[in-house]
C-alpha positions in Angstrom: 4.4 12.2 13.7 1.4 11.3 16.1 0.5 15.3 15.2 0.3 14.8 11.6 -1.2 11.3 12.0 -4.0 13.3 14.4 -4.5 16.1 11.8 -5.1 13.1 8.8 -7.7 11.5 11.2 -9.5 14.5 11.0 -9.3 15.1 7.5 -12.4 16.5 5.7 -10.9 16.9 2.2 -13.3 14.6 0.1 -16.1 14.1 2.5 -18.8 14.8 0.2 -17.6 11.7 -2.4 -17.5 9.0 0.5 -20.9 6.7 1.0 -19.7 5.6 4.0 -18.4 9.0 5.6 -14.7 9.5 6.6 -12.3 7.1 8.2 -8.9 8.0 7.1 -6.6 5.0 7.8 -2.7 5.1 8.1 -0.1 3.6 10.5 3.4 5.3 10.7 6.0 6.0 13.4 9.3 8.2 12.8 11.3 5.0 13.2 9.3 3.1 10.1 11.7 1.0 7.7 9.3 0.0 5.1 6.7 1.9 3.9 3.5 0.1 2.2 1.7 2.0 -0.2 -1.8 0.8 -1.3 -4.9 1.6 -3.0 -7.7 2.6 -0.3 -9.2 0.6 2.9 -11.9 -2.0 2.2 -15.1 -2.2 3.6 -14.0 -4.8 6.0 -11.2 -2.4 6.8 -13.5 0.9 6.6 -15.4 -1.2 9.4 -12.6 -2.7 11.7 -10.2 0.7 11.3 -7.1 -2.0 10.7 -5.2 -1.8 8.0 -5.4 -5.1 5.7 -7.0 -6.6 8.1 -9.0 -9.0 5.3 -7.9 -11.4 2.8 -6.1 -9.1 0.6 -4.1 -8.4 4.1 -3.5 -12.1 5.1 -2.1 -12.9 1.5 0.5 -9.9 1.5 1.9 -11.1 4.8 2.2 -13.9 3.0 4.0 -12.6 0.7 6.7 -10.7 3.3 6.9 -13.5 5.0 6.2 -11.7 8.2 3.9 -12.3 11.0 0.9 -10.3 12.2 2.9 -9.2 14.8 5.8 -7.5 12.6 3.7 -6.2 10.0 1.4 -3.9 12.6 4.6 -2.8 14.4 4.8 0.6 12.8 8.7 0.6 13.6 8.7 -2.4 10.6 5.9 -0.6 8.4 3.9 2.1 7.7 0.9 1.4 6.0 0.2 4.5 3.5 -2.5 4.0 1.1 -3.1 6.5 -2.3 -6.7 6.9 -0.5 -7.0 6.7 3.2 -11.0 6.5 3.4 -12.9 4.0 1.7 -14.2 5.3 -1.6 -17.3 3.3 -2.4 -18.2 0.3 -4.4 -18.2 0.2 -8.4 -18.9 -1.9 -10.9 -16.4 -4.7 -10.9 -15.0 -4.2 -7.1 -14.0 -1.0 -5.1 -13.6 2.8 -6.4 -10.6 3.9 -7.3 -8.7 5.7 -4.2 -10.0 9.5 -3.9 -7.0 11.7 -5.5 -6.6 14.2 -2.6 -4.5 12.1 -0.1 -1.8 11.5 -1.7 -1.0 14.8 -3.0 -2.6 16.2 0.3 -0.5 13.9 3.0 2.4 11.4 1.9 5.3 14.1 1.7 4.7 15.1 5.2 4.4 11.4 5.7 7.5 10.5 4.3 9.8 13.3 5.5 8.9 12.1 9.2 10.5 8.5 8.8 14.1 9.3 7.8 15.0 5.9 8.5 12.8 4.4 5.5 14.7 1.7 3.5 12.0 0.6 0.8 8.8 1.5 -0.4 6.8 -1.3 -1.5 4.0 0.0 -4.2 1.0 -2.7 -4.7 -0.5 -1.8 -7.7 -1.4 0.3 -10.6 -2.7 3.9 -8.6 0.6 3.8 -6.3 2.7 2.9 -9.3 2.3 5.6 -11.9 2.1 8.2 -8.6 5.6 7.4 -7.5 6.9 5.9 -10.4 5.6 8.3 -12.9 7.4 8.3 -16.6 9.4 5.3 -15.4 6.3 3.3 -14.8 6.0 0.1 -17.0 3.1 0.6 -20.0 1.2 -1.6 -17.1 1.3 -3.8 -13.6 2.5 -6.7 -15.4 5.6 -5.1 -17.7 6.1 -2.6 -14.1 6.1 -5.6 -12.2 8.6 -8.0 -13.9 11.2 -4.6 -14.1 11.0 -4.7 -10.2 14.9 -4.8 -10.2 15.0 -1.3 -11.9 13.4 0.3 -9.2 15.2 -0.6 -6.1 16.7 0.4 -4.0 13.8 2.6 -3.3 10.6 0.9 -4.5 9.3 -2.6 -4.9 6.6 -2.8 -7.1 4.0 -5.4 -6.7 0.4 -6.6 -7.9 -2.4 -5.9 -5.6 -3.0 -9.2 -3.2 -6.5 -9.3 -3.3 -8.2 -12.5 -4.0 -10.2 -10.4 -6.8 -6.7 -10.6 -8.8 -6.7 -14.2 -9.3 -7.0 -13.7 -12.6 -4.0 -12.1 -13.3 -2.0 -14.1 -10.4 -2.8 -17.3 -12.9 -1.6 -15.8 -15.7 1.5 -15.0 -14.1 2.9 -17.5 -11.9 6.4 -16.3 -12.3 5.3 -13.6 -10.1 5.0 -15.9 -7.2 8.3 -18.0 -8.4 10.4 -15.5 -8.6 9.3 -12.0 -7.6 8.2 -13.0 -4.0 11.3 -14.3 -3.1 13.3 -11.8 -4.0 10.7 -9.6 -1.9 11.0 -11.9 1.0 15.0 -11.5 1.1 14.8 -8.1 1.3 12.4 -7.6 3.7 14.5 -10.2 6.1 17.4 -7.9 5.6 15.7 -4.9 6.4 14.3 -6.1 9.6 
């Protein structure tokens, strides 16, 4: 694992598409029960090096119901996003994840931690990756079907505060969805 970790760090794939320059970022360890897939670091993250280490971060602890302390253990979680560098800004918030990591890193990723016993996907890029045909026609229908993908995925929205939008329009999410998540993240760890 810390070789394959090493060779991601020095990853050169899409170098030429990143404004910033490369900083893959991605936490695992052989022994990782839960593995988080994401979009792509923010800047805040891109800066710092740690993984949700912003508000987007703070929120989805919130929504494990797990301290700082459990979430960076890498034997609890590895963090895994689509795109492991930050990819820029757009129009209306951050580019979409570059499309060579995933494809490029997360089965050698994944066969390392043997031990795995959910994979929670936060939003729509991680989704219709690992989901594929099964995927609901978007977050929201993908979302509320979260039952039909366990055991091995947990599908959520993205926790950013940019998705108040759709958090407000769906407050069953937080009702009833995030407990159900919190329950079996307790009985995993």
């Amino acid at each position: 694992m810390d070789a394959l970790l090493h060779e991601i760090k020095q990853c050169t794939i899409c170098a030429d598409h990143l404004p910033l320059g490369l900083h893959p970022i991605a936490t695992a360890h052989p022994d990782s029960k839960i593995i988080i897939v994401g979009q792509a670091p923010g800047l805040k993250v891109h800066n710092s090096g740690i993984p949700w280490n912003d508000a987007s971060g703070k929120r989805l602890r919130t929504w494990l119901n797990v301290t700082e302390d459990q979430f960076y253990n890498t034997k609890n979680f590895a963090i895994i996003p689509m795109g492991f560098c930050y990819p820029g800004k757009g129009k209306s918030g951050d580019l979409p994840p570059r499309p060579e990591c995933a494809p490029q890193w997360h089965a050698a990723l994944f066969d390392k931690m043997p031990n795995v016993k959910l994979v929670i996907l936060i939003g729509n890029y991680a989704q219709k990756y690992y989901l594929k045909a099964e995927a609901g026609s978007n977050l929201t229908e993908t979302v509320s079907n979260f039952e039909s993908y366990l055991p091995t995925y947990f599908p959520i929205p993205h926790p950013s505060p940019r998705n108040r939008f759709w958090m407000s329009k769906n407050p069953w999410f937080e009702a009833s969805v995030v407990p159900e998540l919190q329950k079996l993240i307790k009985t995993i760890l």
